[in-house]
N, C-alpha and C positions, 0 to 999 in steps of 0.2 A: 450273570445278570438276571436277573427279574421277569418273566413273562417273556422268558425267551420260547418260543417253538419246542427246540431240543436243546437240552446243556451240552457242552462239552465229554460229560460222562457218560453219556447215555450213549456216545456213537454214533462213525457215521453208518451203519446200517441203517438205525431208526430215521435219518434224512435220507440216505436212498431209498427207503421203502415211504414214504412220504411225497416223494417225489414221483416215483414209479409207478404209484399206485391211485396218485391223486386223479385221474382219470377215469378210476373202473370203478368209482364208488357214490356214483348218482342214480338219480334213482326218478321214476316219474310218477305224475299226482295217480294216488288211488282217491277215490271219492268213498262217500260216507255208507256209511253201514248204520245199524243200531246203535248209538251210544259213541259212537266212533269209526274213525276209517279203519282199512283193512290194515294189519299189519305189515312192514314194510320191513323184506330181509335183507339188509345190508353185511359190511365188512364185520364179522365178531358180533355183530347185534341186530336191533329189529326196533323198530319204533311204529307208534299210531300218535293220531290225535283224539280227545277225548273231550265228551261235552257232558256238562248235568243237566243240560237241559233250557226250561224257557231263561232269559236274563232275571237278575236280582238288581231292582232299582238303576234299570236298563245298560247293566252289565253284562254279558255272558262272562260263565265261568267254565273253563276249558283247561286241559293238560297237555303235552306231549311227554308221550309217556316214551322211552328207550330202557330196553332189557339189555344185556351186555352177555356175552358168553367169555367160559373161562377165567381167566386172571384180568382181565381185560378192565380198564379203567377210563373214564372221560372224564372232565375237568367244569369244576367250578367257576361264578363269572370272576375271581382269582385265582388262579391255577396255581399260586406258590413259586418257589426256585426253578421251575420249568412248567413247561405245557400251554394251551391256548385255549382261551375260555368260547365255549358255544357261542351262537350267535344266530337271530332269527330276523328275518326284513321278508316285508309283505313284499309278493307277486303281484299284484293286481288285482287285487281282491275286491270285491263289488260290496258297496255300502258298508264299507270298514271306514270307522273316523280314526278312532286311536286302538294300538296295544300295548302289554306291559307283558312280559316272561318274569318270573320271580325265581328265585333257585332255595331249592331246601338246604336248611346249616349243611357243610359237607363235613367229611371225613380227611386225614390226615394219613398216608403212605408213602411210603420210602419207596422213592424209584432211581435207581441209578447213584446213590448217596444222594437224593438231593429231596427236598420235601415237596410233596405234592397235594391239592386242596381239591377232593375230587368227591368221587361216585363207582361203585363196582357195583356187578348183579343187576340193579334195578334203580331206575329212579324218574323220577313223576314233575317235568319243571311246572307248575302253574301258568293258563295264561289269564289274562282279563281281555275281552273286547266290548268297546264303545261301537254302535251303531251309528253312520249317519242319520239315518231316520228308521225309527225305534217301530215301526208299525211293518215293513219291511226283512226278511232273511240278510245274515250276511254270508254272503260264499266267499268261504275263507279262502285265499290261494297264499302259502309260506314258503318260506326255503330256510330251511333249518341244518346250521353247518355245527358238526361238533370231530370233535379225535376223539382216536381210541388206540389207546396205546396198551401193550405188553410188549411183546419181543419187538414187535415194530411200532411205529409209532404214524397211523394212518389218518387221514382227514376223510370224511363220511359230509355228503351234501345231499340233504334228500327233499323232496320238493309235497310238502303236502297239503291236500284238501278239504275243507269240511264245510258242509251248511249249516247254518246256528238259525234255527226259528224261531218266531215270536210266539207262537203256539204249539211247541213242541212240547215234546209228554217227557218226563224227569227218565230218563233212562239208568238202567239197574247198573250201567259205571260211575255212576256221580259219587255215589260214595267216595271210588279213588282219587278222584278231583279235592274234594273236603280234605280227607285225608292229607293228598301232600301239601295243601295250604295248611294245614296245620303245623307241620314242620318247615315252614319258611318263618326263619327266626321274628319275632315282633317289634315291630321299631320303637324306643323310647328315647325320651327328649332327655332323661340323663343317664349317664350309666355309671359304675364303678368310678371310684377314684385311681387315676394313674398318678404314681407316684416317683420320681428319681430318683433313682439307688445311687447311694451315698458311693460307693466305690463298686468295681468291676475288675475280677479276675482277668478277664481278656483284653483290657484298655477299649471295649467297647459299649458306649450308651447304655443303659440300662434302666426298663423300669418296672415299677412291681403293680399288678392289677387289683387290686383290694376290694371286694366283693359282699356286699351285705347278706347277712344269715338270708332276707327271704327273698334272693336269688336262688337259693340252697348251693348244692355241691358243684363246685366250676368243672365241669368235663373237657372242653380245650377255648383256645382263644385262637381268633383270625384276626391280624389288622392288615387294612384296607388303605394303600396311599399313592399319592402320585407316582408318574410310571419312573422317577427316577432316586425311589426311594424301597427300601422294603427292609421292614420290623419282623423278626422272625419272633416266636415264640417258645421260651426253653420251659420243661419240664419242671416243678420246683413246688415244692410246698413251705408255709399252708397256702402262698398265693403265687398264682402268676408270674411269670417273669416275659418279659419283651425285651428285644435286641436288635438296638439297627446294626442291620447287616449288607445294609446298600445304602450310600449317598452321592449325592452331587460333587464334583472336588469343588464349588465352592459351600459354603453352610449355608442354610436358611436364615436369615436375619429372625423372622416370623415366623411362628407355629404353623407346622405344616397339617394342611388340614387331612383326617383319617377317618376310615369308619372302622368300629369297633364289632366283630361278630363272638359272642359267646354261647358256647353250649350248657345247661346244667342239668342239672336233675329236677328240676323245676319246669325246663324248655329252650327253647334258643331265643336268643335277646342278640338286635342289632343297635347301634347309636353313632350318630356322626358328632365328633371334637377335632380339635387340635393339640395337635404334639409338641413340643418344645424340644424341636432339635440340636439346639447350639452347642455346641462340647463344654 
């Protein structure tokens, strides 16, 4: 199934190391440095947080950044056939109104026979913070939970800190901050035509993604759907193909609503629709 923890292939080792180990992998607040807190050395990785500096139209723009060692992999806020997507909720934070985590397009690897929607080596999730009162610092206090799976498959909970000024000076990391907003795909109000394929080899759903020249070249597709559905995406030119590979034993009467993540060579493009499930 779908957003399970661990599949059935993966083993139970990866659940006893999961279970085992969920305890020795927290971690406590480091507070702020230049540009950023101290790095923080956890299970297979290390993470900080990351500021550019004063706010943009009383935003701050901020990252948490997590390095990965090894084969080692953590997961998208869709993690695919297995895994469990990050997740971040304030501590307590002083003059925090709102946040938002964005996650860069991910990547697509084979764990266990089964597909995965992640992140290896490095990766930079964006945050955004709203101020309650904009003339005022926010001390940021997070707790930021992600996996990290290779041979074992371990949950990491690290607790971190940072002050965001109203007068602080653009620090020499902001760059990395732009950067991974950059690759957090672009939202648009329509995207590609999905289309129903007239018949299917495997007596299952099928549909094809059809893409305008100035998207450019399609690199992979993610779709995004309720948790008791999931459209896998096969291999196939010149277009797309999609495949429900999970449903309800009863059908949707109604188009099940979906979001659509594409990579190209152009950039990554997101879009939310609805699907027409019916057989």
């Amino acid at each position: 199934m779908k957003h399970l923890l661990c599949s059935d292939k993966m083993g139970l080792h990866h659940i006893i190391g999961w279970l085992a180990l969920a305890a020795m992998c927290c971690s406590s607040p480091l507070y702020a440095q230049e540009g950023g807190s101290s790095w923080q050395n956890l299970t297979q990785s290390r993470l900080r947080l990351l500021t550019s500096g004063p706010p943009v139209q009383n935003l701050y723009h901020a990252g948490v950044e997590l390095e990965l060692s090894g084969n080692a992999l953590t997961y998208w806020r869709s993690p695919g056939d297995v895994g469990v997507a990050p997740d971040v909720r304030d501590e307590g934070s002083d003059n925090l109104s709102a946040f938002s985590l964005s996650f860069p397009a991910p990547h697509r690897y084979e764990e266990a026979g089964a597909q995965a929607y992640g992140y290896k080596n490095h990766v930079l999730f964006p945050l955004l913070l709203t101020p309650k009162d904009s003339s005022r610092p926010i001390n940021l206090r997070l707790v930021f939970s992600y996996a990290v799976c290779e041979t074992l498959c371990i949950p990491v909970q690290s607790h971190l800190a940072l002050t965001f000024s109203p007068d602080a000076a653009q620090p020499s990391l902001a760059p990395l901050v732009a950067e991974a907003e950059a690759l957090v795909p672009k939202r648009i109000n329509d995207g590609p035509e999905i289309k129903v394929e007239a018949s299917s080899a495997s007596n299952k759903k099928r549909w094809s993604l059809h893409l305008p020249a100035s998207f450019g070249e399609i690199k992979d597709v993610f779709v995004e759907t309720p948790e008791e559905w999931f459209v896998a995406t096969l291999a196939s030119t010149p277009t797309p193909v999609l495949e429900l590979a999970q449903s309800p034993s009863a059908p949707s009467p109604e188009p099940v609503p979906a979001v659509v993540t594409i990579e190209t060579s152009e950039g990554a493009y997101e879009w939310h629709t609805h699907i027409d499930m019916k057989p």
